[in-house]
ROLUM-996253 format. One record per residue: residue in three letters; x, y negated, z of N, C-alpha, C in turn. Coordinates in steps of 0.001 Angstrom, whole numbers, always signed. Layout:
BEGIN
ATOM kedren     n.u     n.v     n.w    ca.u    ca.v    ca.w     c.u     c.v     c.w
ATOM    ALA       X       Y       Z       X       Y       Z       X       Y       Z
...
// end
This chain:
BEGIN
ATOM kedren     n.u     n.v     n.w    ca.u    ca.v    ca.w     c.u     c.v     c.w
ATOM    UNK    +845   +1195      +0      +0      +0      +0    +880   -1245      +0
ATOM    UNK    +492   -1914    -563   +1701   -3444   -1173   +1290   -4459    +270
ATOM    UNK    -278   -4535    +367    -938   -5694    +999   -1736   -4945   +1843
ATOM    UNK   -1459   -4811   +3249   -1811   -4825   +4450   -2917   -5186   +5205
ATOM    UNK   -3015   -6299   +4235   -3847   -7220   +5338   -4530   -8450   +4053
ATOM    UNK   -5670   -8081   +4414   -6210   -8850   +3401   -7671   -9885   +4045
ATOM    UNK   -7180  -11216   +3832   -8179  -11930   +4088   -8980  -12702   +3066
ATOM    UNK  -10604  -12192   +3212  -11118  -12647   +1804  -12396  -13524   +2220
ATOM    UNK  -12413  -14627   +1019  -13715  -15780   +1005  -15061  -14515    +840
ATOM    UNK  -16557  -14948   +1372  -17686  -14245    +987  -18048  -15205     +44
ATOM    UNK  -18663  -16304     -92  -19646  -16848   -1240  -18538  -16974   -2448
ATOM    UNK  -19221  -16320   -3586  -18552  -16603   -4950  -17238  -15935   -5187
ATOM    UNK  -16519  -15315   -4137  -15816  -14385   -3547  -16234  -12644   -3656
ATOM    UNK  -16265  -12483   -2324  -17408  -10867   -2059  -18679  -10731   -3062
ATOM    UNK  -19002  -11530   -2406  -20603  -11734   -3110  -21171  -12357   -4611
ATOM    UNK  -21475  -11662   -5904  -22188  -11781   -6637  -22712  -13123   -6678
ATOM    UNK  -23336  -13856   -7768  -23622  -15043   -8169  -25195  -15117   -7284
ATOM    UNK  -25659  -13929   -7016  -26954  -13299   -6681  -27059  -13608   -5423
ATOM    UNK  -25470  -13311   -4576  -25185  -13690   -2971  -25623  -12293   -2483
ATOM    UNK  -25308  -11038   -3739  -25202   -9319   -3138  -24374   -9029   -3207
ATOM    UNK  -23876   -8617   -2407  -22741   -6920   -2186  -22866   -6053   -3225
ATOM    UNK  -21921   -5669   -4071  -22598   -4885   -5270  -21676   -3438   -4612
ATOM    UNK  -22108   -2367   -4939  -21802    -774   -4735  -20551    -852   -4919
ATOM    UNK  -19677   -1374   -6194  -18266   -1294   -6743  -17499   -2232   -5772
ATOM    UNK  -17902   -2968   -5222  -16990   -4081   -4243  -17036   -3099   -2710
ATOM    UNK  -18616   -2864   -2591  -18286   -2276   -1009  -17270   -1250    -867
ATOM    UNK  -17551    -151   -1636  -16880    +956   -2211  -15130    +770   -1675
ATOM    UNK  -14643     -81   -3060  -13371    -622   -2951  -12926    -951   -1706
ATOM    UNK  -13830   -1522    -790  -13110   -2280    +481  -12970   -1099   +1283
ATOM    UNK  -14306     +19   +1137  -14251    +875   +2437  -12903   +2144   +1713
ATOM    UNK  -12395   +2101    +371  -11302   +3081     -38   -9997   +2173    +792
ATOM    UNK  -10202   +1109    +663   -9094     +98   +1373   -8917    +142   +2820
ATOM    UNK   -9537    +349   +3636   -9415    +364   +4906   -9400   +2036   +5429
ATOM    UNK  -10262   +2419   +4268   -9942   +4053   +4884   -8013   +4505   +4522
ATOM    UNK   -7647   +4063   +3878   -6011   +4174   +3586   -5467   +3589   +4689
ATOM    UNK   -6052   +2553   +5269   -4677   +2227   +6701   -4994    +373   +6298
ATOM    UNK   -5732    +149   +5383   -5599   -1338   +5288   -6451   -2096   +6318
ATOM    UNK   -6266   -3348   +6501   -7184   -3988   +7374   -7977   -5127   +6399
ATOM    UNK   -8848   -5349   +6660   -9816   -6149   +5908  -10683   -7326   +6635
ATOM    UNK  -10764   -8431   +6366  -10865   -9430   +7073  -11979  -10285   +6211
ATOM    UNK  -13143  -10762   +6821  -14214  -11826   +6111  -13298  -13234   +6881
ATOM    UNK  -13622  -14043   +5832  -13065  -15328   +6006  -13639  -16047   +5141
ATOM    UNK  -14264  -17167   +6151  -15514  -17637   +5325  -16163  -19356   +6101
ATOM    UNK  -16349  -20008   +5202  -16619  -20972   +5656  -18456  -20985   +6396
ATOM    UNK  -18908  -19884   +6379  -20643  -19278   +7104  -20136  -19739   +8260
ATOM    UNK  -21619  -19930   +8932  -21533  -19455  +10949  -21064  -18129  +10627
ATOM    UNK  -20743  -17585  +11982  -20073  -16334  +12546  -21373  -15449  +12219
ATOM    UNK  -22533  -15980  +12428  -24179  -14730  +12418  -24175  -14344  +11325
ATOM    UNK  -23802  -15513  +10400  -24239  -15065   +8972  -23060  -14036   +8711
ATOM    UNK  -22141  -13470   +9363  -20940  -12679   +8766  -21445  -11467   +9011
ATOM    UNK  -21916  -11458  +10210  -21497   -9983  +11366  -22392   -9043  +10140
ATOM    UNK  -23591   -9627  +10035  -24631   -8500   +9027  -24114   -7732   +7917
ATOM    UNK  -22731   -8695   +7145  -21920   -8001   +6637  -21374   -6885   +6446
ATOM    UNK  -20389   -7482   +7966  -19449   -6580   +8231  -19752   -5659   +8600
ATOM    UNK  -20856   -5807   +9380  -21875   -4075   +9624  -21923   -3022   +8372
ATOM    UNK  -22472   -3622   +7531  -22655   -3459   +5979  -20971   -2568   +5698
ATOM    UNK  -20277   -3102   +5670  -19054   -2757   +5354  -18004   -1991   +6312
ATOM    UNK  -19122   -1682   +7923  -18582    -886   +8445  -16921   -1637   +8857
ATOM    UNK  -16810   -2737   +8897  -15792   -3735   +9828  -15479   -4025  +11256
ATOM    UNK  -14411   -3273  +12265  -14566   -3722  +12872  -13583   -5048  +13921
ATOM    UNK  -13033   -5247  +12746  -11708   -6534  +12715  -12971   -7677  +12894
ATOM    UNK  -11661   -8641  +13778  -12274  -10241  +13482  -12780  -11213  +12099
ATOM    UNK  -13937  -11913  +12308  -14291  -12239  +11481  -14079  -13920  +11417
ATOM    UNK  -13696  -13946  +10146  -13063  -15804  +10507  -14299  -16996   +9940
ATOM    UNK  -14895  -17411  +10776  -15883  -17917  +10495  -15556  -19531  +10535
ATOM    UNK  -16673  -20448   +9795  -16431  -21718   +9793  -14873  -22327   +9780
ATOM    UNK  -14698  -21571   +8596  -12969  -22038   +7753  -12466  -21804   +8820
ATOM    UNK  -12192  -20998   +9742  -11356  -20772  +11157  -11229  -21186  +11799
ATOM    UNK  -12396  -22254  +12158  -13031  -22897  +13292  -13349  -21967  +14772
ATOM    UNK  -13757  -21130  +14439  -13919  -19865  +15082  -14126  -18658  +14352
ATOM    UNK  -12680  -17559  +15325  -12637  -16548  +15241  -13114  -15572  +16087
ATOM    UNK  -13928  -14616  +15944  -15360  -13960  +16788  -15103  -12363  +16325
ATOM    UNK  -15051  -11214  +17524  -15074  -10127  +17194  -16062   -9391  +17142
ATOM    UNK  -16528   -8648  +16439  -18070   -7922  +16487  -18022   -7184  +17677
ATOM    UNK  -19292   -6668  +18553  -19283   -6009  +19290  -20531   -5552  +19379
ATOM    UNK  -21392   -4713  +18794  -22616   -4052  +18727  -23369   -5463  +17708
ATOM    UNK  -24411   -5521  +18688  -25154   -6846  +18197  -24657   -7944  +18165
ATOM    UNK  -23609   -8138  +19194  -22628   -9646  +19480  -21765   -9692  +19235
ATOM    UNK  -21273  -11079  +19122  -20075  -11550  +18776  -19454  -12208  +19909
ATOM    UNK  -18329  -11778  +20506  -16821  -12399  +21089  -16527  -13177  +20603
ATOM    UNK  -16253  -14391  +20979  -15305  -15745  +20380  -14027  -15214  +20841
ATOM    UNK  -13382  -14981  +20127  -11725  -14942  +20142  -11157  -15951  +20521
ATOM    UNK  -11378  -17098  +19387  -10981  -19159  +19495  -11679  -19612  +19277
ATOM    UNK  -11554  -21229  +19193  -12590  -21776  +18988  -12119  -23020  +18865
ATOM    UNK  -11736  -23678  +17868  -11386  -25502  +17355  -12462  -26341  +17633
ATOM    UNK  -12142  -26658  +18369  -13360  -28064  +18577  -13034  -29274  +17790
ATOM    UNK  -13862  -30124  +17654  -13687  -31630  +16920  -12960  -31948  +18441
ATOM    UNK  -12107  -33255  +18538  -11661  -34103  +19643  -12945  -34718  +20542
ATOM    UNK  -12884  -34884  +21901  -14069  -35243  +22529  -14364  -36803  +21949
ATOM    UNK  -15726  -36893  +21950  -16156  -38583  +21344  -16547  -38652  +19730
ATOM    UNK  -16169  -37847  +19147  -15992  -38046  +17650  -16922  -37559  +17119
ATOM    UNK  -17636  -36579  +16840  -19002  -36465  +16836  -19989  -37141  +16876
ATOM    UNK  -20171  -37933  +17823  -21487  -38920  +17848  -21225  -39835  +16568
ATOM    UNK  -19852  -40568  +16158  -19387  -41872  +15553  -19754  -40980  +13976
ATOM    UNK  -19162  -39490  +13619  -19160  -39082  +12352  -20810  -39006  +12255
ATOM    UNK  -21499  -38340  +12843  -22885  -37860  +12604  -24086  -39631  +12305
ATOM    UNK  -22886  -40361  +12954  -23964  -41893  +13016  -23749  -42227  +11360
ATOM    UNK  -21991  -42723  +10897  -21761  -42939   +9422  -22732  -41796   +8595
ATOM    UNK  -22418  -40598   +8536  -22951  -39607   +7488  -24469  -39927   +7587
ATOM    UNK  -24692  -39871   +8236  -26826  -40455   +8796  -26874  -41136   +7838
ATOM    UNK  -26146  -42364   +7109  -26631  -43576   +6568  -26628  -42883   +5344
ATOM    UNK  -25930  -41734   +4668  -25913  -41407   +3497  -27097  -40394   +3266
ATOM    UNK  -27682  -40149   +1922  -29148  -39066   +1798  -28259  -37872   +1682
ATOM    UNK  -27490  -36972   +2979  -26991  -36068   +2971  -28176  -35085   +3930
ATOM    UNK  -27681  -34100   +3604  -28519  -32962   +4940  -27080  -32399   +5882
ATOM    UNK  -27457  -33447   +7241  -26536  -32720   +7878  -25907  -31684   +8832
ATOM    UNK  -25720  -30852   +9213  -25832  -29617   +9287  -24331  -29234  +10611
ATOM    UNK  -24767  -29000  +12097  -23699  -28989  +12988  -23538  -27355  +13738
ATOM    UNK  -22266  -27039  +13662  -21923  -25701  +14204  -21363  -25803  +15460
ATOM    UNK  -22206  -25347  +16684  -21438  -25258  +17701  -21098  -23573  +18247
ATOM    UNK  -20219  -22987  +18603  -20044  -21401  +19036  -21065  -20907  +17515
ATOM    UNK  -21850  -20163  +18266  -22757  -18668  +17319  -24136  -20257  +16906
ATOM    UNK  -23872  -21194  +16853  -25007  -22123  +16695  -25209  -22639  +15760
ATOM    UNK  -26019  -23171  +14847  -26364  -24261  +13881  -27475  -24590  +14113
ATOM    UNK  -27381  -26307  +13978  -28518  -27404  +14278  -28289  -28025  +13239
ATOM    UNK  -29577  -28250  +13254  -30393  -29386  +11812  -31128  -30226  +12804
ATOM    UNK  -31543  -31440  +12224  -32226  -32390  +12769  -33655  -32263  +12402
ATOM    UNK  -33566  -31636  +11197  -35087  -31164  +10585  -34676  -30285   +9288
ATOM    UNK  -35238  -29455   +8602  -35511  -28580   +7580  -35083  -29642   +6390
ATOM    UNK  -34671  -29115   +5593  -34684  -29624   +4271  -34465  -28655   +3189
ATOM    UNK  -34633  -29186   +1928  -34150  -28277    +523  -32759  -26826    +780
ATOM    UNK  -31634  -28139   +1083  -30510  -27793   +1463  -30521  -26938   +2558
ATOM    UNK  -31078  -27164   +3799  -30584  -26234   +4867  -31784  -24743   +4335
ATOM    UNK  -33102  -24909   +3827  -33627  -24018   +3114  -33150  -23302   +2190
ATOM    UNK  -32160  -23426   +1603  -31167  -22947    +766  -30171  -21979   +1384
ATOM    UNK  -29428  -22867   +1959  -28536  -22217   +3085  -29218  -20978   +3378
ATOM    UNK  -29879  -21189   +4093  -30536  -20154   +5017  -31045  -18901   +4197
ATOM    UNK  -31372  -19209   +3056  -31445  -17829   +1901  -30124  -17542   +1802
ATOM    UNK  -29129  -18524   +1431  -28031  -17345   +1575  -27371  -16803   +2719
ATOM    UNK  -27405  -17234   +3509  -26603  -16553   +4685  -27254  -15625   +5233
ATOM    UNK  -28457  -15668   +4839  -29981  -15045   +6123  -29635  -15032   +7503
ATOM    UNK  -29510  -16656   +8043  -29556  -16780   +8794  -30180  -18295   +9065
ATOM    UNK  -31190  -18388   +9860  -31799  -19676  +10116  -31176  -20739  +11282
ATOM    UNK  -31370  -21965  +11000  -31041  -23177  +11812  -32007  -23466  +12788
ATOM    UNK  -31486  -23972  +13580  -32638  -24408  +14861  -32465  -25785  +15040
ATOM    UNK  -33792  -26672  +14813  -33990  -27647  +14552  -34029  -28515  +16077
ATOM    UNK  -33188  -29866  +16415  -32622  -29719  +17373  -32446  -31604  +17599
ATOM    UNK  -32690  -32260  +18928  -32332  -34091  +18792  -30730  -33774  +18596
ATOM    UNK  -29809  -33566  +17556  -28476  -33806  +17574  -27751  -34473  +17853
ATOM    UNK  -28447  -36187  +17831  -28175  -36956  +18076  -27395  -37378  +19840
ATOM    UNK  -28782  -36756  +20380  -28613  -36710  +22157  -27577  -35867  +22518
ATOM    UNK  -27681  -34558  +21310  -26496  -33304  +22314  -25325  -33993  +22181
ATOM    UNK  -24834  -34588  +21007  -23722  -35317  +20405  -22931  -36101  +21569
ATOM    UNK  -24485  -36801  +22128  -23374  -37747  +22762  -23820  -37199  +24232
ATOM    UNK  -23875  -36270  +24867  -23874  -35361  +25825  -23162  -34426  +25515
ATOM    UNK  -21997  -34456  +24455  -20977  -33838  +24795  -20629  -32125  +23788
ATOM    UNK  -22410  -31996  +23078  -22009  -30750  +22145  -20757  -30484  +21922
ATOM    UNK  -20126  -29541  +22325  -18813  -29077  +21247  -19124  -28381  +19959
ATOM    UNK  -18266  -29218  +19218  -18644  -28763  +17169  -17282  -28257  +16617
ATOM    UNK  -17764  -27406  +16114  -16608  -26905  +15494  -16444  -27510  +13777
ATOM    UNK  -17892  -27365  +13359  -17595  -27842  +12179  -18900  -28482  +11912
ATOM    UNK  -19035  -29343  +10857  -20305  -29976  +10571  -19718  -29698   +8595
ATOM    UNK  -21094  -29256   +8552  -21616  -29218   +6966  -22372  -30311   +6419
ATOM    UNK  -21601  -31013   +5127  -22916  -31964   +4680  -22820  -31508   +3354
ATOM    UNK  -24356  -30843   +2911  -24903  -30886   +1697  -25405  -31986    +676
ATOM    UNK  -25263  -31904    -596  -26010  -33497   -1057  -25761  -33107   -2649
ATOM    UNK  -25818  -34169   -3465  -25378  -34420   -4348  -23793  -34687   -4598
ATOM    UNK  -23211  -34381   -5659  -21487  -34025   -5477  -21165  -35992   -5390
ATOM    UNK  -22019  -36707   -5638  -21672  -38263   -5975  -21395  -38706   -4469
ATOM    UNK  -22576  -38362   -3943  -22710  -38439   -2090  -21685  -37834   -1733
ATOM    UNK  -21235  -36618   -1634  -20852  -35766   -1022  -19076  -36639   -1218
ATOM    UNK  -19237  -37085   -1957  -17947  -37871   -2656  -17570  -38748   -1488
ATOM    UNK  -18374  -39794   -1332  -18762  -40851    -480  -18158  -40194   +1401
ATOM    UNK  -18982  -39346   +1344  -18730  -38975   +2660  -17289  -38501   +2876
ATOM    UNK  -16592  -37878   +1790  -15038  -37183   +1715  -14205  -38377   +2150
ATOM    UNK  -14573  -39308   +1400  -13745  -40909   +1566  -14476  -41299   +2826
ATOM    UNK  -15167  -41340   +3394  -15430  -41585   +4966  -14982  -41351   +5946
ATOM    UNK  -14421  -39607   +6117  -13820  -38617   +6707  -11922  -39183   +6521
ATOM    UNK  -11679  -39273   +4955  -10015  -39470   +4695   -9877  -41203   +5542
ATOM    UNK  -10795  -42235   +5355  -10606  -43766   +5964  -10703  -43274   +7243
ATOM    UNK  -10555  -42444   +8077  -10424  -42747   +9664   -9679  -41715   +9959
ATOM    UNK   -8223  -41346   +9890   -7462  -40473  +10191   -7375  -40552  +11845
ATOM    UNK   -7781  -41703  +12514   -7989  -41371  +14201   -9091  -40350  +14556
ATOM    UNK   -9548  -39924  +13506  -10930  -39250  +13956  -10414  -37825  +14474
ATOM    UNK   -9092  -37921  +13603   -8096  -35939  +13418   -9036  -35211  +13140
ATOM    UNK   -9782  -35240  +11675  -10503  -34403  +11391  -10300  -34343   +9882
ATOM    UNK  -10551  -33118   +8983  -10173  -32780   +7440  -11585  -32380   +6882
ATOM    UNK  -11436  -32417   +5552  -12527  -32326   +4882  -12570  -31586   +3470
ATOM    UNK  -13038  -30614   +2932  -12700  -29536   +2269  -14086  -29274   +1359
ATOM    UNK  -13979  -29419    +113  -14961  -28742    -499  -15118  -27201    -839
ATOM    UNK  -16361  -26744    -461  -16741  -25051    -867  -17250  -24807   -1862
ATOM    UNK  -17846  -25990   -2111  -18773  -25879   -3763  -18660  -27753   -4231
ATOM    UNK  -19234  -27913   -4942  -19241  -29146   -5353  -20623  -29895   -4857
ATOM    UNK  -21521  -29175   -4123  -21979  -30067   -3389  -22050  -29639   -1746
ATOM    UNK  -21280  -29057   -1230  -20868  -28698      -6  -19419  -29568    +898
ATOM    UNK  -19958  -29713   +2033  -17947  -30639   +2631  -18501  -30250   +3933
ATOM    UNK  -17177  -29355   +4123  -16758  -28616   +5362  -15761  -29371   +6063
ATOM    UNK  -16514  -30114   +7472  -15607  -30906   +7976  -15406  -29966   +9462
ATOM    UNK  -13858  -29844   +9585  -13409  -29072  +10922  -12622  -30313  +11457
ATOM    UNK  -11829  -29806  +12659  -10408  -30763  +13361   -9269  -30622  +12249
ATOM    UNK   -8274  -31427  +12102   -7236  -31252  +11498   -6577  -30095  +12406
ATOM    UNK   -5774  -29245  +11685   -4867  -28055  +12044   -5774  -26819  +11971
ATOM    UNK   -7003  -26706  +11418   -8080  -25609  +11389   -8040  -25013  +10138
ATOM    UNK   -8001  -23896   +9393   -8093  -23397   +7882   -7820  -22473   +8496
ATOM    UNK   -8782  -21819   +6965   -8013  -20444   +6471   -6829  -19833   +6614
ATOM    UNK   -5747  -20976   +6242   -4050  -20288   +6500   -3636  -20129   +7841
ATOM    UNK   -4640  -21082   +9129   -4285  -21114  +10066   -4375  -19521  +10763
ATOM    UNK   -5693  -19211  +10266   -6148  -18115  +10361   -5416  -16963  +10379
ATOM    UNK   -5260  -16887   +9229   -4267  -15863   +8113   -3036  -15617   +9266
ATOM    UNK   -2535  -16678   +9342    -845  -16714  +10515   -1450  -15770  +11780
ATOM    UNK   -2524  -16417  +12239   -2958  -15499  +13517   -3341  -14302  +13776
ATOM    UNK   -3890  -13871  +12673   -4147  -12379  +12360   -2940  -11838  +11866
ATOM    UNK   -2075  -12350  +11434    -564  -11885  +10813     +12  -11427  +12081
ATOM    UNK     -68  -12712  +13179    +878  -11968  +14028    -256  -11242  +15156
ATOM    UNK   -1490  -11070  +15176   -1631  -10131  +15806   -1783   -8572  +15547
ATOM    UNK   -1982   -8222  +13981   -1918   -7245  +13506    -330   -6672  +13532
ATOM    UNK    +567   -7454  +13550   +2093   -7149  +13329   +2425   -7113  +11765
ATOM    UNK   +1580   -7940  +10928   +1339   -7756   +9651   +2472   -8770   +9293
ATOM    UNK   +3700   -9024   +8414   +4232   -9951   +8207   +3414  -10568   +6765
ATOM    UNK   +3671  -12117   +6923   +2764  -12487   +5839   +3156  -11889   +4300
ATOM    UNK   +4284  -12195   +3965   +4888  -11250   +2545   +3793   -9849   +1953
ATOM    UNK   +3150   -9106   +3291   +2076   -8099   +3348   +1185   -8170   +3261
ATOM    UNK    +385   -9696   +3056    -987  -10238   +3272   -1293  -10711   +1891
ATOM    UNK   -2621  -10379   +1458   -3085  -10879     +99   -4763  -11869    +762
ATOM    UNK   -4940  -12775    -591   -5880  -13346     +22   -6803  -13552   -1084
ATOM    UNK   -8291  -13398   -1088   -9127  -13713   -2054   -9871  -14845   -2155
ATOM    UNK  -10114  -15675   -3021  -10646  -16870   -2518  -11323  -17358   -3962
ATOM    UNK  -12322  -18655   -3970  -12318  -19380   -5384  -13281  -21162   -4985
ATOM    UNK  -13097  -20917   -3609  -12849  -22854   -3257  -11754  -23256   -2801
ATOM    UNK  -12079  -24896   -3004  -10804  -25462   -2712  -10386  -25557   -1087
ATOM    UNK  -11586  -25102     -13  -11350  -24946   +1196  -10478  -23423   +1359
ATOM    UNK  -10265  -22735    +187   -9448  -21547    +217   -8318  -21362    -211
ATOM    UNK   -7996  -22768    -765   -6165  -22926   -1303   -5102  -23029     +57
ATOM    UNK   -4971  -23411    +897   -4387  -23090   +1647   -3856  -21568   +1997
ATOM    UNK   -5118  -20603   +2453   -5281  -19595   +2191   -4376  -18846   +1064
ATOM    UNK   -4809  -19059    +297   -4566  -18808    -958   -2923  -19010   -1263
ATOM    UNK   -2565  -19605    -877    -639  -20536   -1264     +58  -19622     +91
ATOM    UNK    -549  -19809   +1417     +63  -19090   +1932    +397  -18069   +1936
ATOM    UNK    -722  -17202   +1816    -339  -15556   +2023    +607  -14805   +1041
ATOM    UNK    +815  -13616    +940   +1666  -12720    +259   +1792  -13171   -1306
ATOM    UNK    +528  -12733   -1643    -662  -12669   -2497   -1716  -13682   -2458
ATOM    UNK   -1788  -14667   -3198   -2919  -15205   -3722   -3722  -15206   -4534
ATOM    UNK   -5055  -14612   -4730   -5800  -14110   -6043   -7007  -15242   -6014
ATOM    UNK   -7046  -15379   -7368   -8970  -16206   -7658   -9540  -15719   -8507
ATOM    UNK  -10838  -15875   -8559  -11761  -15407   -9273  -11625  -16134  -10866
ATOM    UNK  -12546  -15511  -11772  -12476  -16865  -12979  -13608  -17255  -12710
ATOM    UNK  -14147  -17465  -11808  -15266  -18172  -11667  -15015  -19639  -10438
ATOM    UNK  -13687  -19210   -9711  -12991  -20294   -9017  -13357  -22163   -9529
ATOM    UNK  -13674  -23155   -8494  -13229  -24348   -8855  -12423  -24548   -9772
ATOM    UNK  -12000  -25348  -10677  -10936  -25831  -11277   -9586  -26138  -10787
ATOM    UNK   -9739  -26998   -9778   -8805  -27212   -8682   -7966  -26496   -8243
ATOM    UNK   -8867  -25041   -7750   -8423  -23875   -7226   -7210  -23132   -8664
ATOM    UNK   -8365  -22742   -9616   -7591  -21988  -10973   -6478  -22655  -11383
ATOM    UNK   -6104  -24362  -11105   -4991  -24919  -11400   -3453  -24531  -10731
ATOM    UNK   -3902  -24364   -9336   -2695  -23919   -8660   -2790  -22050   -8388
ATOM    UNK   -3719  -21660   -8413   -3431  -19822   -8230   -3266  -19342   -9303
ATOM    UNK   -2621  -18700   -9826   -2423  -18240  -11246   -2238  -16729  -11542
ATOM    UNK   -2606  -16162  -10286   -3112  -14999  -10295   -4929  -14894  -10595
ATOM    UNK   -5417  -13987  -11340   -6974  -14641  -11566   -7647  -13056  -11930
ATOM    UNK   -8442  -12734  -11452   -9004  -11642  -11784  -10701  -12191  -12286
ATOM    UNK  -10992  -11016  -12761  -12921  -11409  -13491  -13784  -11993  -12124
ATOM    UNK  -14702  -12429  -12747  -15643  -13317  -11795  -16138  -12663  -11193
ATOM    UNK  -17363  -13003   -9683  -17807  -12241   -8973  -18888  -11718   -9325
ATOM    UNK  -19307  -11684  -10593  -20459  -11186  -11514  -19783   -9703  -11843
ATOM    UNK  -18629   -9290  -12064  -18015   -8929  -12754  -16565   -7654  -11879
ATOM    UNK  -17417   -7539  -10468  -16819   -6891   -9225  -14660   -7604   -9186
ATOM    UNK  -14644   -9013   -9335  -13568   -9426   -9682  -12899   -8607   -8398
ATOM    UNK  -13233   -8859   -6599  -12850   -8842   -5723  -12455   -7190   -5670
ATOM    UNK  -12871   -6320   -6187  -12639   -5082   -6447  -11534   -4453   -6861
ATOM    UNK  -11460   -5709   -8408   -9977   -5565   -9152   -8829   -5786   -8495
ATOM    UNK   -9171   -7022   -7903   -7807   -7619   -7253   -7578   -6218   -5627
ATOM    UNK   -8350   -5367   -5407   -7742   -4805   -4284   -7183   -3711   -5256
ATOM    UNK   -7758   -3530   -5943   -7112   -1786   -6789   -6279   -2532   -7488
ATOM    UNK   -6100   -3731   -7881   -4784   -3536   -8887   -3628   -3947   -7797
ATOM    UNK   -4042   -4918   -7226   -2371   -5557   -6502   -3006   -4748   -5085
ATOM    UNK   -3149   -4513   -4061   -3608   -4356   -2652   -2672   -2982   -2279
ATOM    UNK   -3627   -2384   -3299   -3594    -938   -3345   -2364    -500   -4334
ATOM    UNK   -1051   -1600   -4782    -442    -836   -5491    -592     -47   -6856
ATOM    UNK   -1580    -282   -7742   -1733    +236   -8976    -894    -971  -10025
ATOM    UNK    -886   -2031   -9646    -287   -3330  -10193   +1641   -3516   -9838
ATOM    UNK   +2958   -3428  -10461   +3849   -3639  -10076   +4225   -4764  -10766
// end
């Protein structure tokens, strides 16, 4: 086995354009871990929306949820927080007040939690794909009573969503980063939080050296990811952004790409 340790994106990633698990992907992962490999979801979802997965896939490694905001171990029905990145105390109330003024849907993760202020298109969306629902919540009050957030999601239009990126980069006192998953998605964590951060921590707790680690990905919240590890693979269905710098590229997730990339490079059929 070349790659050890493999940490992979779910949306547009694992999952079909459909947001299914197809037979040829599960398959592949469970020939992969039955050989000695370890297999890792890494994913910008809450932690709830993973576990149903990994059940699915018979996982019982950590699952890296909210871009590695928190890392959570399955345990029957529950999830263990392993870690947990918080935003800095105070900062929350000031981001959630700016983003308010924009027609975004905004969307806050605290532990196993997500709050909406009310339902919309967007969080109705969401919630079909993850199958997992939001609990509608004064955010405003928890905010400034102190919620701890790990990450806040704002959905919108990519023009908005624009707006808010440059909101997040003009206040570097805030120590917080901002990452697109799709082009109308921005995944805001603390600065020092990602995927790669991830990747390092599971490296050294598996005893996995990174050189051994491959990574699947096709947003730009997954280039980090992606540059660091052993192995960096994308989909052709990847951002642009993304396909510019990974130049490893297997078929789209229509197309069991995530499959290829474990049987050709993972698994050693690829030299």
């Amino acid at each position: 086995m070349r790659y050890r340790l493999i940490l992979s994106d779910i949306d547009g990633t694992l999952l079909n354009s459909q947001h299914q698990l197809t037979a040829g992907v599960k398959q592949t992962i469970q020939t992969y871990v039955a050989a000695g490999g370890i297999f890792v979801l890494a994913s910008a979802r809450p932690p709830l929306a993973m576990t149903a997965l990994a059940r699915q896939m018979g996982l019982a490694v950590p699952l890296v949820s909210l871009n590695g905001a928190l890392i959570g171990q399955p345990e029957g029905e529950q999830l263990r927080i392993l870690a947990a990145t918080s935003w800095p105390e105070g900062v929350g109330p000031r981001v959630y007040h700016v983003l308010s003024m924009l027609p975004l849907s905004l969307n806050v993760f605290s532990g196993t939690h997500w709050y909406v202020a009310a339902f919309d298109k967007w969080t109705d969306q969401e919630a079909v794909i993850t199958d997992v629902k939001p609990t509608t919540a004064p955010i405003r009050d928890m905010l400034s009573d102190n919620l701890s957030v790990q990450k806040m999601l704002c959905m919108g239009d990519p023009a908005i969503v624009d707006q808010a990126e440059k909101i997040i980069l003009a206040h570097p006192e805030w120590q917080l980063v901002a990452s697109r998953s799709k082009a109308t998605y921005l995944e805001i964590v603390r600065q020092g939080v990602s995927k790669r951060s991830a990747l390092q921590t599971l490296s050294s707790l598996y005893n996995v050296p990174i050189p051994e680690t491959m990574a699947l990905g096709d947003g730009e919240n997954d280039l980090p990811m992606l540059q660091a590890a052993g192995l960096g693979v994308t989909l052709a269905n990847a951002l642009p952004q993304v396909s510019a710098v990974i130049k490893t590229v297997v078929p789209d997730n229509d197309h069991d790409g995530a499959a290829v990339a474990i049987q050709r490079y993972a698994m050693g059929e690829a030299q």
